[in-house]
N, C-alpha and C positions, 0 to 999 in steps of 0.2 A: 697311495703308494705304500707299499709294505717293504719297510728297510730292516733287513735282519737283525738284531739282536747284536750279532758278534759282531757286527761292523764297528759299532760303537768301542765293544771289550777289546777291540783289536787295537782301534788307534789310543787308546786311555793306556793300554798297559806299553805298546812300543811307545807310547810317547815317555812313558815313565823310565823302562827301562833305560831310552834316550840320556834321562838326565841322572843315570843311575841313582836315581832314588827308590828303596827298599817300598814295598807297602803300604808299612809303617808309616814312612814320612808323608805319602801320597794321600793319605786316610786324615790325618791331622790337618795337612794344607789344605783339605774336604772338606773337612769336620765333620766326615763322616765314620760309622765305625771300620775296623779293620776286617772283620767279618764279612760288612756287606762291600768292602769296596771288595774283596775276592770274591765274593760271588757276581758281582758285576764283570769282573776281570775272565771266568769262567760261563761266562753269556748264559747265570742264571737270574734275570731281572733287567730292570731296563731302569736308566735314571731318570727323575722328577726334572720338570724341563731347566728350575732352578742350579739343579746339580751338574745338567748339563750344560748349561752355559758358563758355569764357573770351573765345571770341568776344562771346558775348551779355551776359555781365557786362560788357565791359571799354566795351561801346558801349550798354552800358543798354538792351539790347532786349528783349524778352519770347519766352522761349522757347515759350509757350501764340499766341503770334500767330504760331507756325514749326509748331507739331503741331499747331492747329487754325485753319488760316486760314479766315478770312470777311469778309464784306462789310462792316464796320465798321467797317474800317481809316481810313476818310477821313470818319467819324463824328463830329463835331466833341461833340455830345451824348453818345456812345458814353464818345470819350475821357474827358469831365468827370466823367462816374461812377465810370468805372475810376480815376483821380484822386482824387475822393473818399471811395473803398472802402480805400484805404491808408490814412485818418484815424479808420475806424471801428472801436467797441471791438465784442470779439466781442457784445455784447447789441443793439447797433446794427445791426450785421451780420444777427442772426436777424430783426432785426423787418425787415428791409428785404429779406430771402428772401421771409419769410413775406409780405409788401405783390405781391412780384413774385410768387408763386405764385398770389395768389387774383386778382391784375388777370388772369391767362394762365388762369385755371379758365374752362372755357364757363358760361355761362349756366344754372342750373339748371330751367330753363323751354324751354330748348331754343332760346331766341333767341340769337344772336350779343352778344358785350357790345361792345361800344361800337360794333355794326358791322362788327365783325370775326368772321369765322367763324376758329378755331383746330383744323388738322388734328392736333392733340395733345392728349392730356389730361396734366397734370403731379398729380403724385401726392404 
């Protein structure tokens, strides 16, 4: 899997701008220099995996939105799930797999469910 460059420089600098903190501060709480974190910021380099994880802790970002980006990002519905999967205990968790497996099953009559044809079957 080849993940671009800028994906990384994208979510590091909006998460910074997020917390309006300058470069400056962003480089320090790294302990990286100020230099290389703009050139990071400007998708010239990629971080040591070290940098990157304390990147993404240190700015609350999701490293699963960095190794599998998709279109949900600006999912306003998306997000509020992902939100309230942090509150759920593991028995919570399975009935609410178990709920999402059988909405995504096709039809067993060979109709579309709700209307939707699904080029998948989940198992």
């Amino acid at each position: 899997m080849d993940i671009p460059k800028t994906l990384f420089a994208t979510m590091v600098k909006n998460a910074r701008m997020d917390r309006h903190w300058t470069q400056e501060e962003l480089a320090e709480k790294l302990g990286i220099s100020l230099t290389y974190l703009g050139d990071l910021e400007r998708h010239k380099g990629t971080p040591s995996l070290p940098l990157f994880c304390k990147a993404m802790r240190l700015l609350n970002l999701s490293a699963d939105d960095y190794v599998y980006p998709n279109g949900n990002s600006d999912n306003s519905t998306y997000k509020q799930l992902l939100r309230l999967l942090t509150h759920c205990s593991e028995h919570q968790l399975q009935v609410l797999l178990a709920t999402a497996t059988a909405l995504l099953q096709p039809d067993p009559s060979g109709k579309a469910l709700n209307g939707i044809k699904y080029p998948f079957a989940l198992k």
